[in-house]
mmCIF file as gemmi writes it, N, C-alpha and C atoms, coordinates in Angstrom:
data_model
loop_
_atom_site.group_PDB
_atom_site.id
_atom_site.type_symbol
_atom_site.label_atom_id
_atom_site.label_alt_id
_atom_site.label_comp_id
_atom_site.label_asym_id
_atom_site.label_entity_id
_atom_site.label_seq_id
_atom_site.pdbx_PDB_ins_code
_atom_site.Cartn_x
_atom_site.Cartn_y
_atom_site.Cartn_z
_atom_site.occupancy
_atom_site.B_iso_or_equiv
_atom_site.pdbx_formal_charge
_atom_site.auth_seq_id
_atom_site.auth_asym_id
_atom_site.pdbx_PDB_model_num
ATOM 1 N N . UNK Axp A 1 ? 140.795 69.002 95.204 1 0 ? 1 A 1
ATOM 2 C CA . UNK Axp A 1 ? 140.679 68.612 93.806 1 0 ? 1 A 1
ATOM 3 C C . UNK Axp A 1 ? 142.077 68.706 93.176 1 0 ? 1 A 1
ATOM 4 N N . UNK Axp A 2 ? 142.421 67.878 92.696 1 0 ? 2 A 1
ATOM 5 C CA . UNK Axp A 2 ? 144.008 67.772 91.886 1 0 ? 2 A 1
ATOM 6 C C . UNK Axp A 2 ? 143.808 67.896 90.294 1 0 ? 2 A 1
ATOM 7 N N . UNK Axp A 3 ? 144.936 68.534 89.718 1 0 ? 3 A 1
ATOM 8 C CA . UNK Axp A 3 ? 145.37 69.234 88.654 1 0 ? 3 A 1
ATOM 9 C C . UNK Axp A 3 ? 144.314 68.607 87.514 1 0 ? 3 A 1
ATOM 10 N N . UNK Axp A 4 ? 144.466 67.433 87.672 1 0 ? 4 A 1
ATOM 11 C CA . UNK Axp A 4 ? 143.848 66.416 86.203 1 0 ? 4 A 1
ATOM 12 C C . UNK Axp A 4 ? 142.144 66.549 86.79 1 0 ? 4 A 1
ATOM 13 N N . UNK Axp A 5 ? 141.339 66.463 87.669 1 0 ? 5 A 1
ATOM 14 C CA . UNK Axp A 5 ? 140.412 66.176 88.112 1 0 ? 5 A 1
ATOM 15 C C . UNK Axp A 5 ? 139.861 68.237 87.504 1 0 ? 5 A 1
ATOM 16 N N . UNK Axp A 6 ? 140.653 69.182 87.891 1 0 ? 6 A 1
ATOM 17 C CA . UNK Axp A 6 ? 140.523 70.831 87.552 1 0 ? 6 A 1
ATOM 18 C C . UNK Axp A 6 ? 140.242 70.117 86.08 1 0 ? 6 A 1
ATOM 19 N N . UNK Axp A 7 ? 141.331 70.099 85.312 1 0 ? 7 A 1
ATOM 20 C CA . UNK Axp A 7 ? 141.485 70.324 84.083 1 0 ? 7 A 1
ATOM 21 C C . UNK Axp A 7 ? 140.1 69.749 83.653 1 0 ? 7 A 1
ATOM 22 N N . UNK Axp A 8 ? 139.789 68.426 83.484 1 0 ? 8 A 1
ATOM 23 C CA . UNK Axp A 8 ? 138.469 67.853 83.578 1 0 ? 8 A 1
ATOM 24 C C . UNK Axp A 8 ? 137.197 68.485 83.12 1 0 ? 8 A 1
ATOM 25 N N . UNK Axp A 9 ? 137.537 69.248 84.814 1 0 ? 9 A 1
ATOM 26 C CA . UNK Axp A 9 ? 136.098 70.244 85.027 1 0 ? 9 A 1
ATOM 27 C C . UNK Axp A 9 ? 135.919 71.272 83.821 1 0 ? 9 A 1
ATOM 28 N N . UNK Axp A 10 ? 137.133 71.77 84.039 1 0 ? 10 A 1
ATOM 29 C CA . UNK Axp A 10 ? 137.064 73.108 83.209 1 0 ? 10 A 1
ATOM 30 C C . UNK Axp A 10 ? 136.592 72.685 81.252 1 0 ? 10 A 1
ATOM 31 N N . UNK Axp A 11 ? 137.068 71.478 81.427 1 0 ? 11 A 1
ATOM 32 C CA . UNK Axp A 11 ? 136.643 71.606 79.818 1 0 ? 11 A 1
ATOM 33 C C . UNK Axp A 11 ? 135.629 70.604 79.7 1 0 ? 11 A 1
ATOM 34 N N . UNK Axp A 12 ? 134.882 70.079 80.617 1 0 ? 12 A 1
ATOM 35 C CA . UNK Axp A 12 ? 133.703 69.497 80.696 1 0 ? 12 A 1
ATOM 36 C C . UNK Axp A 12 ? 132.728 70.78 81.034 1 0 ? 12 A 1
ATOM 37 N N . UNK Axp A 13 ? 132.868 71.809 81.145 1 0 ? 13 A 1
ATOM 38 C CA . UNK Axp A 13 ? 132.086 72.867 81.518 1 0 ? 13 A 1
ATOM 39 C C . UNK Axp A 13 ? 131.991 73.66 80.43 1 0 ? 13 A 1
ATOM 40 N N . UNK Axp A 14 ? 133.068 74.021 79.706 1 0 ? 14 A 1
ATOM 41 C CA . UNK Axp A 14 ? 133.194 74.748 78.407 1 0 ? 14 A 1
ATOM 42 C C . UNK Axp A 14 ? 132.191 73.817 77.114 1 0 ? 14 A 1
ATOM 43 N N . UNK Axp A 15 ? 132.806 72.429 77.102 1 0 ? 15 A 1
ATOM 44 C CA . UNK Axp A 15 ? 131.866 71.748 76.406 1 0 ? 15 A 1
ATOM 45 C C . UNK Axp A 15 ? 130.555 71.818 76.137 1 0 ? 15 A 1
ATOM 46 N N . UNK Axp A 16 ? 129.91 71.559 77.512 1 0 ? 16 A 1
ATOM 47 C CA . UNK Axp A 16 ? 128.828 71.776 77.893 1 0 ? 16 A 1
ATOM 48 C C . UNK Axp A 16 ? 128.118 72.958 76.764 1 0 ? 16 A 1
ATOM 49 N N . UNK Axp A 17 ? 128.53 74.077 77.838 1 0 ? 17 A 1
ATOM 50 C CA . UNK Axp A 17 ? 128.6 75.198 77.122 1 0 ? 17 A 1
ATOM 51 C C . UNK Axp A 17 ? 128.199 76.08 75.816 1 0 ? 17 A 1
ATOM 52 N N . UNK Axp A 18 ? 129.244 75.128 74.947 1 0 ? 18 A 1
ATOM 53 C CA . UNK Axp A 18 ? 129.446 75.288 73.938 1 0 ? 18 A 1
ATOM 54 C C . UNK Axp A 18 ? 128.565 74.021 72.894 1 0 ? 18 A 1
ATOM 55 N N . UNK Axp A 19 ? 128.225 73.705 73.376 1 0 ? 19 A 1
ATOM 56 C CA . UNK Axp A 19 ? 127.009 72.305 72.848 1 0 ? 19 A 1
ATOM 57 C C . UNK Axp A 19 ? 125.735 73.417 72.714 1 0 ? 19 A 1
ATOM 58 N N . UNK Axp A 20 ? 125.09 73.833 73.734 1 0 ? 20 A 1
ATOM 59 C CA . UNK Axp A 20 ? 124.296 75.192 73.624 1 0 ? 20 A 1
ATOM 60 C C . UNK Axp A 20 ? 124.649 76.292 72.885 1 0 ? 20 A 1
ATOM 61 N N . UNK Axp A 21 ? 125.793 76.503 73.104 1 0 ? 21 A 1
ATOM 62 C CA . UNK Axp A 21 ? 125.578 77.659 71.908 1 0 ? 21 A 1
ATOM 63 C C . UNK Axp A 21 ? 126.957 77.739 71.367 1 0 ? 21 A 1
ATOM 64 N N . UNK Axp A 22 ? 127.318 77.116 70.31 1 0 ? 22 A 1
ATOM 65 C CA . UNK Axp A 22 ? 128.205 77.222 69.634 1 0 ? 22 A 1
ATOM 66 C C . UNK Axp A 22 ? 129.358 78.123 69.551 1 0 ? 22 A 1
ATOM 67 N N . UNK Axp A 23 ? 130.278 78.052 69.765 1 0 ? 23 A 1
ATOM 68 C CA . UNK Axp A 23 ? 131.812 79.293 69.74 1 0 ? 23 A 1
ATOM 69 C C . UNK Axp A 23 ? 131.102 80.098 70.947 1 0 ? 23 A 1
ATOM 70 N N . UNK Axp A 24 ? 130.648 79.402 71.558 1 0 ? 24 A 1
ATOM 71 C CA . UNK Axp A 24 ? 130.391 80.434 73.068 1 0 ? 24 A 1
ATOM 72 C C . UNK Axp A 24 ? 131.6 80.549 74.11 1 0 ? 24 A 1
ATOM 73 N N . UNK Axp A 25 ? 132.265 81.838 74.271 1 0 ? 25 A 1
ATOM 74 C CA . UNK Axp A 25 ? 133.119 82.257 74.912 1 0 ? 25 A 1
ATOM 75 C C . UNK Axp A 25 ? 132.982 82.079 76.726 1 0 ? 25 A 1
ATOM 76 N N . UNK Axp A 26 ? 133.672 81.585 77.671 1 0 ? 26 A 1
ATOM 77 C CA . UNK Axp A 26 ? 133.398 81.357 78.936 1 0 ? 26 A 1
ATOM 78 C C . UNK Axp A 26 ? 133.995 82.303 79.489 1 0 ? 26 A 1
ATOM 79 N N . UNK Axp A 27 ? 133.844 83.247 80.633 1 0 ? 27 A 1
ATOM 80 C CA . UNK Axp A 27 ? 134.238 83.73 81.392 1 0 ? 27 A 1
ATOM 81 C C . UNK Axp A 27 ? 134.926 83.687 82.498 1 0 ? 27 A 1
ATOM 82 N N . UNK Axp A 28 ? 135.946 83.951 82.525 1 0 ? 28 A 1
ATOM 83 C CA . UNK Axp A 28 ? 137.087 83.302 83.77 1 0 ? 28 A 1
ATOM 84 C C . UNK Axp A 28 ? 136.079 83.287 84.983 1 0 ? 28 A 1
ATOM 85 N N . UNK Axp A 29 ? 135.936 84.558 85.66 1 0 ? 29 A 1
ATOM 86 C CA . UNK Axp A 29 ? 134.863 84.502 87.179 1 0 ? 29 A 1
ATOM 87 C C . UNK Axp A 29 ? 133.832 83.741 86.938 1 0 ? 29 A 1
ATOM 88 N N . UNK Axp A 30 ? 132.969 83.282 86.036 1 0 ? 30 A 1
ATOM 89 C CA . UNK Axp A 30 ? 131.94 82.41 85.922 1 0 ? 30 A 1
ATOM 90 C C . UNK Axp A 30 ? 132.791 81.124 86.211 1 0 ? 30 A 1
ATOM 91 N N . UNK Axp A 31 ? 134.066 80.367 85.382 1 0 ? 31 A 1
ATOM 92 C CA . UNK Axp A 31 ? 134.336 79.174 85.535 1 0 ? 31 A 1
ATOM 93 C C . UNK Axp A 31 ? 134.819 79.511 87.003 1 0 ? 31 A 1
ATOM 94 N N . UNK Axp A 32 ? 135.68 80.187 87.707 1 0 ? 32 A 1
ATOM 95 C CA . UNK Axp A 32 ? 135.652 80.067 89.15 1 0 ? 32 A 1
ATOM 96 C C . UNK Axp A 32 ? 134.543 80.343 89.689 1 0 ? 32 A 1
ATOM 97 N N . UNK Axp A 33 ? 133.668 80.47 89.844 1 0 ? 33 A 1
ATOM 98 C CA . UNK Axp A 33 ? 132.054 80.137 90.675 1 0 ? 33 A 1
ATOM 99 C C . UNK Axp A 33 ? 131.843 78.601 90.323 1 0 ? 33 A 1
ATOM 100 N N . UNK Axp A 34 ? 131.454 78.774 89.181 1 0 ? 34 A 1
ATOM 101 C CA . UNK Axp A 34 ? 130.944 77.359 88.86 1 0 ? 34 A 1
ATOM 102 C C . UNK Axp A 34 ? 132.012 76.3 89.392 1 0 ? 34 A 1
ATOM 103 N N . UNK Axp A 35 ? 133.141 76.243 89.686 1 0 ? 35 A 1
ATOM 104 C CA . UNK Axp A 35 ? 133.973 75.06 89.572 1 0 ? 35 A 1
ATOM 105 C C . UNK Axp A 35 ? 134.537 75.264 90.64 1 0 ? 35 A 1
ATOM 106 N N . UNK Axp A 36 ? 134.055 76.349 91.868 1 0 ? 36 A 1
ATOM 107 C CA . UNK Axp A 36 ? 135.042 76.423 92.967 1 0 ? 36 A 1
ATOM 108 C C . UNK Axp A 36 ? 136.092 76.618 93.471 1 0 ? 36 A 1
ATOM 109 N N . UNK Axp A 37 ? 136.947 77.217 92.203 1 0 ? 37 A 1
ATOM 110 C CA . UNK Axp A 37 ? 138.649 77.096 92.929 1 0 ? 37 A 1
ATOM 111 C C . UNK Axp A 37 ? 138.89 78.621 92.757 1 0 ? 37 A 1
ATOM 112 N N . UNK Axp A 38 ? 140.318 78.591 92.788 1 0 ? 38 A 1
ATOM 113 C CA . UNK Axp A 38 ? 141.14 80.249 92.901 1 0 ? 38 A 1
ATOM 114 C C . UNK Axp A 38 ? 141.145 80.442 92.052 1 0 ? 38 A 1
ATOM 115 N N . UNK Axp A 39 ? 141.405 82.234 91.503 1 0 ? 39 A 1
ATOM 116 C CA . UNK Axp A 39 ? 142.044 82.121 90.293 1 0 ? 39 A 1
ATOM 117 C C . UNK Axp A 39 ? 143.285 81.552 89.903 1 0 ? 39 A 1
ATOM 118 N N . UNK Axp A 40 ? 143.988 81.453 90.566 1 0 ? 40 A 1
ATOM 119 C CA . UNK Axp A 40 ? 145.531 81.221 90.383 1 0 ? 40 A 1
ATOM 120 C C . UNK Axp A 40 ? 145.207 79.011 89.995 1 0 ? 40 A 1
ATOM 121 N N . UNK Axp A 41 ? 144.211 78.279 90.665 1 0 ? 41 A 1
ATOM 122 C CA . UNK Axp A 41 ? 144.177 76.999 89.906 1 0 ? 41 A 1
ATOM 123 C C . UNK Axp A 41 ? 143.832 77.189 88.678 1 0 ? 41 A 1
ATOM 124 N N . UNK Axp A 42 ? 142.855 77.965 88.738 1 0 ? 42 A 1
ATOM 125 C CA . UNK Axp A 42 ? 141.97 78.108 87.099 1 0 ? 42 A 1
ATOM 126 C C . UNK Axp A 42 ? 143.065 78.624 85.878 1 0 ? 42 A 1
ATOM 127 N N . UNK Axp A 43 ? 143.827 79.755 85.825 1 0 ? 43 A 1
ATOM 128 C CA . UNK Axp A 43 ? 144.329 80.339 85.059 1 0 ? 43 A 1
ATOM 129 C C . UNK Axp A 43 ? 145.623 79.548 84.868 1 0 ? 43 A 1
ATOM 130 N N . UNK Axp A 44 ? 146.494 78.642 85.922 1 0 ? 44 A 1
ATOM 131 C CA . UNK Axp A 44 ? 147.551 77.438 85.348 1 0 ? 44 A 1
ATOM 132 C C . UNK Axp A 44 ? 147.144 76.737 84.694 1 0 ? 44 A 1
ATOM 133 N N . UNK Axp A 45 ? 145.587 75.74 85.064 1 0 ? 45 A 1
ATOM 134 C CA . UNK Axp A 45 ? 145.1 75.27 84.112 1 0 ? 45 A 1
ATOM 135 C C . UNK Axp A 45 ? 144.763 75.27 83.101 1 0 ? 45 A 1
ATOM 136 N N . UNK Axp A 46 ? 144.249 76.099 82.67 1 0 ? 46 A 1
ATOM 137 C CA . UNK Axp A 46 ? 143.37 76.812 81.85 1 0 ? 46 A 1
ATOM 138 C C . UNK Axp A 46 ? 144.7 77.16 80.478 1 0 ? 46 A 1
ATOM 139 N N . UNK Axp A 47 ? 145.915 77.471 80.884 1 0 ? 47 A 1
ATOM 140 C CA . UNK Axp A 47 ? 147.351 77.839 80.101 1 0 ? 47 A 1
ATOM 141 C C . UNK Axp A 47 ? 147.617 76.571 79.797 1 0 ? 47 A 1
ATOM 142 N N . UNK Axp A 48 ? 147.485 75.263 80.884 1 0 ? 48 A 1
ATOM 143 C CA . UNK Axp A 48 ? 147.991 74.32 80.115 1 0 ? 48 A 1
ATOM 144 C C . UNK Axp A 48 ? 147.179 73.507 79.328 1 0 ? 48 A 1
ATOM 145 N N . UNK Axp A 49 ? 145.6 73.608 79.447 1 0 ? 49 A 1
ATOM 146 C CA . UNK Axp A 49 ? 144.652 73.482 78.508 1 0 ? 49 A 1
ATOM 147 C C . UNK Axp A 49 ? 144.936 74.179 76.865 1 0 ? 49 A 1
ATOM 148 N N . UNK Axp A 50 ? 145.023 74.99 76.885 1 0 ? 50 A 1
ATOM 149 C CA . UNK Axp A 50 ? 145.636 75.786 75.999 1 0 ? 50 A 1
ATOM 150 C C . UNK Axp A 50 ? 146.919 75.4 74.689 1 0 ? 50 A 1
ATOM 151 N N . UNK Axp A 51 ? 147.882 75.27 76.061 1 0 ? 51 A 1
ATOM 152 C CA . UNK Axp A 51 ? 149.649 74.665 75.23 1 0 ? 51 A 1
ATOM 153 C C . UNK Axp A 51 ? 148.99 73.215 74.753 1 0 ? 51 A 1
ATOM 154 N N . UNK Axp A 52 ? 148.164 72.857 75.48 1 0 ? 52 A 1
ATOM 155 C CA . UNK Axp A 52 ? 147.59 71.649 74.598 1 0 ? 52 A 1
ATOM 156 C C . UNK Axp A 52 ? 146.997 71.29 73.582 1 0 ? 52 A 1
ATOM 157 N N . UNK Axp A 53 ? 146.451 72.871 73.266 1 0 ? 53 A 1
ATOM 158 C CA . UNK Axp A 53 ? 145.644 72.731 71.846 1 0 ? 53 A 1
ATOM 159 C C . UNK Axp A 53 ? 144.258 72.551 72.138 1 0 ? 53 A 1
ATOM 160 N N . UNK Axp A 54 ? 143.639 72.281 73.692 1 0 ? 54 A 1
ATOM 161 C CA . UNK Axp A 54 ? 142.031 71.865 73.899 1 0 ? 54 A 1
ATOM 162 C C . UNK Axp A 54 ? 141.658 73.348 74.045 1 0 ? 54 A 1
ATOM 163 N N . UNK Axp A 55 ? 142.226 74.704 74.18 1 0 ? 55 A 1
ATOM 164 C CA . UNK Axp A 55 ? 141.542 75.514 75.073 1 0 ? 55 A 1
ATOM 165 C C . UNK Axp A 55 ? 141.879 77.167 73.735 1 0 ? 55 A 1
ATOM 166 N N . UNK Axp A 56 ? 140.98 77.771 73.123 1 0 ? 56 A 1
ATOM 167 C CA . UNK Axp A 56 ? 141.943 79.1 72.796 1 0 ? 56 A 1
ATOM 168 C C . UNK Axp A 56 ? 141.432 80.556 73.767 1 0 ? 56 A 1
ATOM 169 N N . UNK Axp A 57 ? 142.486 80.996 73.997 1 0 ? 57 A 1
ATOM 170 C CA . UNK Axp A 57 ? 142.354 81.438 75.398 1 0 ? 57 A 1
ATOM 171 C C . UNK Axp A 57 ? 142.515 83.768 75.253 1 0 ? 57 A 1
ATOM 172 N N . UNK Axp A 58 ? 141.64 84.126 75.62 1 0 ? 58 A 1
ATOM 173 C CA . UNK Axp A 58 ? 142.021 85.787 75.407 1 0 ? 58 A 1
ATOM 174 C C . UNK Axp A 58 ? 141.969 86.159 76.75 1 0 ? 58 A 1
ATOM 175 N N . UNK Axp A 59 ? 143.238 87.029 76.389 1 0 ? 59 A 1
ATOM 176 C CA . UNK Axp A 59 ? 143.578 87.216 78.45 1 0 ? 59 A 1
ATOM 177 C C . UNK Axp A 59 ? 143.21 88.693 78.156 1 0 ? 59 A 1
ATOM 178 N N . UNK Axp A 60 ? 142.928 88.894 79.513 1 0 ? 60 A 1
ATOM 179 C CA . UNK Axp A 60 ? 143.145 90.572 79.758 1 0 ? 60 A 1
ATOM 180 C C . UNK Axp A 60 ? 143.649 90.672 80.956 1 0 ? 60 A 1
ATOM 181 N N . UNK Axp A 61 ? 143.059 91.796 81.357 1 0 ? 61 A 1
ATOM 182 C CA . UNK Axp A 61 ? 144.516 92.06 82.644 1 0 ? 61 A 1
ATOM 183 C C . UNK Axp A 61 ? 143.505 91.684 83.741 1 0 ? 61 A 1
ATOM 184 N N . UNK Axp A 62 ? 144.724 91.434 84.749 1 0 ? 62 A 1
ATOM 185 C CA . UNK Axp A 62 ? 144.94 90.714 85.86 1 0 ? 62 A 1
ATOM 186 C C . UNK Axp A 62 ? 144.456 88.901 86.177 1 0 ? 62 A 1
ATOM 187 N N . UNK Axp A 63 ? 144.692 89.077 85.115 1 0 ? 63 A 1
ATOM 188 C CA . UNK Axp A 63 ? 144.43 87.206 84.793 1 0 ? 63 A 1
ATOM 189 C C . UNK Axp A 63 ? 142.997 87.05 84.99 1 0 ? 63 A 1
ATOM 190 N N . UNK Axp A 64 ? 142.235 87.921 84.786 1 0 ? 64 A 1
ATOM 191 C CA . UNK Axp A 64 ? 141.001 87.197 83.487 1 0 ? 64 A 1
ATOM 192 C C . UNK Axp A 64 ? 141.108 87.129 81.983 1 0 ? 64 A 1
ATOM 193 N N . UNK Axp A 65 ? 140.021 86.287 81.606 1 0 ? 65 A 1
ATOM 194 C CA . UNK Axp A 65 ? 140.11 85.672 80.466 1 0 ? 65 A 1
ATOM 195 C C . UNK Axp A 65 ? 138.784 85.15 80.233 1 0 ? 65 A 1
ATOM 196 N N . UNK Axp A 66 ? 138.52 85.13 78.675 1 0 ? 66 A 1
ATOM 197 C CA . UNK Axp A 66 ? 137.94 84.073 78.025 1 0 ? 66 A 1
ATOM 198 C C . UNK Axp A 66 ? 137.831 82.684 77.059 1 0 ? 66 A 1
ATOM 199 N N . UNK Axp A 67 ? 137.701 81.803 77.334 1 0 ? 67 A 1
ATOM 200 C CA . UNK Axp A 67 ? 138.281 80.28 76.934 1 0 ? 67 A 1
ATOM 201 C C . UNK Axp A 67 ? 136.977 79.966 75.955 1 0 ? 67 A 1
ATOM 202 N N . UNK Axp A 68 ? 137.153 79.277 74.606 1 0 ? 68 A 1
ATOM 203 C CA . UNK Axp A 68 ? 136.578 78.842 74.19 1 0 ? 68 A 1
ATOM 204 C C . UNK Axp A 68 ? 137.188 77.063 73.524 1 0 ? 68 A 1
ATOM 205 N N . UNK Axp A 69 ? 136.601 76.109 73.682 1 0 ? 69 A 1
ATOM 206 C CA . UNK Axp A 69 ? 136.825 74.957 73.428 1 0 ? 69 A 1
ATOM 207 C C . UNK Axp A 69 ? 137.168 75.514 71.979 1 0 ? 69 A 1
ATOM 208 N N . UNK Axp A 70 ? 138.294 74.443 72.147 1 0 ? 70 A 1
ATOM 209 C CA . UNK Axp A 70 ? 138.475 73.98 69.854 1 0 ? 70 A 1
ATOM 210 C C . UNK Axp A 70 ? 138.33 72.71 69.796 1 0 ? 70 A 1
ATOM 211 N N . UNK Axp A 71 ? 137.596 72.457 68.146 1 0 ? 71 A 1
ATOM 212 C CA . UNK Axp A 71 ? 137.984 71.327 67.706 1 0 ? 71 A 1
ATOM 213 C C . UNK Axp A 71 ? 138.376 69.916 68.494 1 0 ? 71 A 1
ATOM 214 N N . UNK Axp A 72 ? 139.748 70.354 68.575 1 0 ? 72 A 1
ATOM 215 C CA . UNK Axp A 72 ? 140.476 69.201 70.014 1 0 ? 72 A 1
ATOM 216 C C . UNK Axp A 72 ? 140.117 68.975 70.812 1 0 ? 72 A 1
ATOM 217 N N . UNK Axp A 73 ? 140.206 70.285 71.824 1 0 ? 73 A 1
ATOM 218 C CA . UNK Axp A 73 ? 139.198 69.888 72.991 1 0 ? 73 A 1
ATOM 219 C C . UNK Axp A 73 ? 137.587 69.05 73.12 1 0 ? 73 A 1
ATOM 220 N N . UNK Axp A 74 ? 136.648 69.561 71.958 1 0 ? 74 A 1
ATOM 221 C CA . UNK Axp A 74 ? 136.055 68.617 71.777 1 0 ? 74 A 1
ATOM 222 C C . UNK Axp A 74 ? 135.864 67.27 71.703 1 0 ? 74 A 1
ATOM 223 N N . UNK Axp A 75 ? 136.788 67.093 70.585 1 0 ? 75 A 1
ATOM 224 C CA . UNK Axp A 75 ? 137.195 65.229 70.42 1 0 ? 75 A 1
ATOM 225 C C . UNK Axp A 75 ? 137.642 64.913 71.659 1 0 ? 75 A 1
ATOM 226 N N . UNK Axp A 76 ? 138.674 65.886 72.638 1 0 ? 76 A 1
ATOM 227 C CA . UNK Axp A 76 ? 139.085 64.802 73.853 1 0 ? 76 A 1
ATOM 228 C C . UNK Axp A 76 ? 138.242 64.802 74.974 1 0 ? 76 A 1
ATOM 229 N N . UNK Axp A 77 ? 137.166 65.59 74.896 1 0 ? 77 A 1
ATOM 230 C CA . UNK Axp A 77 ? 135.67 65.15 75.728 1 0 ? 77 A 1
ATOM 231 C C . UNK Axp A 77 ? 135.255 64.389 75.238 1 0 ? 77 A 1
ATOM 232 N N . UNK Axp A 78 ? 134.73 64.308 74.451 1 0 ? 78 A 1
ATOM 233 C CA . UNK Axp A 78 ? 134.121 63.156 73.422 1 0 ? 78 A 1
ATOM 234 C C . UNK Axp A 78 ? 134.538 61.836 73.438 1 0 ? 78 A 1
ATOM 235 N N . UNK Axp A 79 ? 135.807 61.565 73.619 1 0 ? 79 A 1
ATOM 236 C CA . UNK Axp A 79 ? 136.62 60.526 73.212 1 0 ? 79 A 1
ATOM 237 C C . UNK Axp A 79 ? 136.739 60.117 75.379 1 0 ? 79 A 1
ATOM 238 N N . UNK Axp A 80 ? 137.235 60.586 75.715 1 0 ? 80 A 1
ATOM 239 C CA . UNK Axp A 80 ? 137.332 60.131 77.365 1 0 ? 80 A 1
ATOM 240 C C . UNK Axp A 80 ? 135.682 59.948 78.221 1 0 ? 80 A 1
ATOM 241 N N . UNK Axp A 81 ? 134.793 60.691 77.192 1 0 ? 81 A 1
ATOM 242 C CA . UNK Axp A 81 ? 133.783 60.482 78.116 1 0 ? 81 A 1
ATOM 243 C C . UNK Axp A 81 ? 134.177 61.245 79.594 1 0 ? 81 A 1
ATOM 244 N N . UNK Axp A 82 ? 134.194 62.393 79.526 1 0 ? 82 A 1
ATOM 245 C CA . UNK Axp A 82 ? 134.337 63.539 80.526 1 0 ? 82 A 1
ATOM 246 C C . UNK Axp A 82 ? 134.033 64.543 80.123 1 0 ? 82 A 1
């Protein structure tokens, strides 16, 4: 799976998500189960989801985290149909 096809996932999953239950926070080890990869794909991604404005992101240590879609990220699911 390549970088753009990750990124995708990850915020087609948060979306999801967050369609059910509103400002619902995702769990780093849940999005790696669900989406199959390392931590180390998830958490580059997931940063550059972020610097993008689709992702707001609370780290804790050892590179977990919780991601919740914004605003943006919304519209650019919405808008690509992904």
């Amino acid at each position: 799976m390549d970088e753009v096809e990750i990124r995708r996932k990850i915020l087609k999953n948060i979306y999801n998500l967050d369609k059910i239950s509103y400002g619902y926070s995702v769990d780093s080890r849940d999005l790696m189960e669900t989406l199959d990869i390392t931590s180390e794909e998830l958490f580059s991604n997931v940063e550059d989801l972020e610097k993008d404005g689709y992702l707001e992101l609370e780290i804790f240590l050892g590179n977990e985290f919780k991601a919740k879609i914004t605003p943006q990220g919304i519209k650019k699911v919405e808008k690509m149909g992904y």
